[in-house]
ZAMARGU-4260 file (C-alpha; in steps of 0.2 Angstrom, whole numbers, plus 5000, padded with zeros to 4 digits):
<rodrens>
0) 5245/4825/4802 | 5257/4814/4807 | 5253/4798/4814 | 5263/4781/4821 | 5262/4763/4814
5) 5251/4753/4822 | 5265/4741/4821 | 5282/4740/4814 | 5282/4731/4802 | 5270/4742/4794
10) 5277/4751/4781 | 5263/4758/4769 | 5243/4761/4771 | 5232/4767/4758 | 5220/4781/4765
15) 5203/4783/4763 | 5207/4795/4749 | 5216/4782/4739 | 5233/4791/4742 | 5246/4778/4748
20) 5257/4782/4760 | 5275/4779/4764 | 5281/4778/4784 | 5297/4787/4787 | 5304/4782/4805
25) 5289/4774/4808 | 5280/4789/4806 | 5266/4793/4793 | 5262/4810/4787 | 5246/4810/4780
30) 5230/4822/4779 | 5217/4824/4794 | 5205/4813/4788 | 5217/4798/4784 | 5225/4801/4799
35) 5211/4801/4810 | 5204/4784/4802 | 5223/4776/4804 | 5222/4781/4821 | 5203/4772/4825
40) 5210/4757/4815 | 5227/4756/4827 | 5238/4773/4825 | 5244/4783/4838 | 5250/4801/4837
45) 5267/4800/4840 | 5277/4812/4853 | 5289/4823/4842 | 5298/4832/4858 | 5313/4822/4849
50) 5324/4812/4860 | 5332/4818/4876 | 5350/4822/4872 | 5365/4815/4882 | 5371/4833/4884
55) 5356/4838/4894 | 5359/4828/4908 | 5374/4824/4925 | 5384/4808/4928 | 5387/4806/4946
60) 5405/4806/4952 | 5404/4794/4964 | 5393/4779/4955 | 5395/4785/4937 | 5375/4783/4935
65) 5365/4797/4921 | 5355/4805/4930 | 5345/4823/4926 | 5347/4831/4943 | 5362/4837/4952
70) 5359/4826/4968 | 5361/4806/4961 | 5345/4796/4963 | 5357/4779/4966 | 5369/4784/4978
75) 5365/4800/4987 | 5382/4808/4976 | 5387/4825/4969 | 5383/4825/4949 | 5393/4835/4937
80) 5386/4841/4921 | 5389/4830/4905 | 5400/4836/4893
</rodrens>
């Protein structure tokens, strides 16, 4: 189970089972049951969709602004795929 620091500076726990474990990123990976008593304690199960890639989205032609539609949320422009 993978669970998120309650904050970030928090960089070990020791579970309920007496395992200690390490964050990576952040991020705990941990068993059910100490995962589920760091998440009453603080935790939060983190989104792992990954982030949102520059690729993926357009850049207006007109205003230069990111958007991820074709029509530009700022000026009303044409946007153009990112390469």
């Amino acid at each position: 189970m993978k669970v998120a620091a309650p904050d970030a500076g928090c960089r070990q726990v020791d579970g309920l089972t007496g395992r200690r474990y390490t964050a990576r990123n952040g991020v705990f990976e941990m068993s059910q049951r100490d995962g589920r008593a760091l998440v009453a304690e603080g935790g939060f199960l983190p989104s792992l969709s990954g982030s949102t890639s520059v690729t993926t989205g357009y850049r207006c032609e007109v205003c230069q602004f990111g958007s991820f539609f074709r029509r530009c949320s700022r000026c009303g422009g044409d946007c153009e795929r990112e390469a």
